[in-house]
C-alpha positions, 0 to 999 in steps of 0.5 A: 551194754554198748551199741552194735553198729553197722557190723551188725549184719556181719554178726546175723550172717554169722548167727546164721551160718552157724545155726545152718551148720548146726542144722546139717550136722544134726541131719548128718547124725540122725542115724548113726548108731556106733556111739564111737562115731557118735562122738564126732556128730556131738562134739561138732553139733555142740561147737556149731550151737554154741558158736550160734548162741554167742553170735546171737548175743553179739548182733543183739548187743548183749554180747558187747561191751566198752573198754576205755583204753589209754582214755579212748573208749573201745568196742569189745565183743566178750561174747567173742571170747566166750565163743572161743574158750568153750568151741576151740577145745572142742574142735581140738578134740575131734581132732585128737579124737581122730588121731587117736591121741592118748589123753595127755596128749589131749590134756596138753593141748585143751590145757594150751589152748584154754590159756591161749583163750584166757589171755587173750580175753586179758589183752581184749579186757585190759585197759592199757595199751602196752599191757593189751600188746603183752597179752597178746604177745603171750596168747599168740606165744601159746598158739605157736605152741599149741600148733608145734603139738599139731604138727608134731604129737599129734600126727604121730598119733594119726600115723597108724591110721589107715590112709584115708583116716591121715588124710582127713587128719592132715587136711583138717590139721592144715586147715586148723594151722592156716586159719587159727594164725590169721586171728592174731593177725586180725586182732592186732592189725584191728580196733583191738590192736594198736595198728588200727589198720582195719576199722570194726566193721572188717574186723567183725567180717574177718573174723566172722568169716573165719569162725564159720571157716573154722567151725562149720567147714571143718565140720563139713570135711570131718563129718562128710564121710562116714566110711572114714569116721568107721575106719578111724573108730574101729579097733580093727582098722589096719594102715593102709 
């Protein structure tokens, strides 16, 4: 078990933030009753808990480890990883669940990014800097592809939604696209990259800021409205 350094504070904040979330969006489903609706308060409560629980790890340093890369040791947060293989299928799908997508559709894109989240914990694993660029070339690679389906399968599905059900789609499918290509960035502009342009410490705080961006906001605007989340569940909406 490696040590935490001073980034440590990034990482209680993050704990913080996502157990916070997790707390509203319980409140938010207290009452709801449609087990179709259902859905949405338990798929997202679930992204937010297990987003804690890692966070949790990592500021208390089981989360941690060290990798030697090319004989420099390296700090590597696996709790991370552990983080994102089971918390971005999830919000896949609320989205496709949302949109109303058909199950390859949403089979292709958990499949997608599960393999975008496995090599991607190969380049942070692996212990030749090359190799680490390789991985991370063919994780980011799958990312591209993943979003090509949001912007194209995907908002086809959500087309025959009532207008307010495409709206919330677009703004979340937005918000997905804008904040899931900054963790490329971040990586390799970081300690894990091979630019080193950002020491651990920022690293850590950008990319805590975009987890609770990504987890607990989007929950925030797909939870926020319930009249929404009906005309979206109901097998009688008609398009706006």
């Amino acid at each position: 078990m490696a040590t935490v350094g001073p980034e440590s504070i990034w990482l209680w904040i993050g704990t913080i933030g996502m157990t916070i979330g997790t707390l509203y969006f319980i409140g938010r489903g207290r009452n709801v009753t449609d087990r179709k609706m259902q859905e949405f308060y338990v798929i997202t409560i679930f992204i937010t808990t297990i987003a804690a629980a890692m966070y949790l790890l990592m500021a208390t340093g089981t989360g941690v480890t060290t990798v030697t890369v090319d004989g420099e040791p390296l700090t590597i947060y696996w709790a991370r990883y552990a983080d994102w293989i089971f918390t971005t299928p999830l919000l896949l799908l609320d989205l496709a669940l949302l949109a109303g997508a058909n199950r390859n559709t949403i089979a292709t894109l958990i499949g997608l990014d599960v393999f975008m989240i496995g090599t991607g914990t190969i380049a942070a694993l692996e212990t030749v800097g090359a190799y680490r660029i390789l991985w991370w070339g063919i994780s980011t690679g799958a990312l591209l592809a993943l979003l090509y389906i949001l912007v194209g399968t995907l908002s086809r599905s959500a087309a025959d939604k009532p207008a307010e059900v495409r709206q919330l789609f677009t703004t979340l499918r937005n918000l997905v696209i804008a904040l899931w290509l900054l963790y490329p960035i971040v990586w390799i502009v970081g300690t894990e990259g091979t630019l080193e342009l950002i020491p651990l410490y920022w690293e850590t705080a950008a990319f805590m800021v975009l987890d609770l961006s990504a987890k607990v906001g989007f929950g925030f605007l797909l939870l926020r409205s319930r009249s929404v989340l009906e005309r979206a569940t109901s097998p009688a909406g008609v398009p706006a």
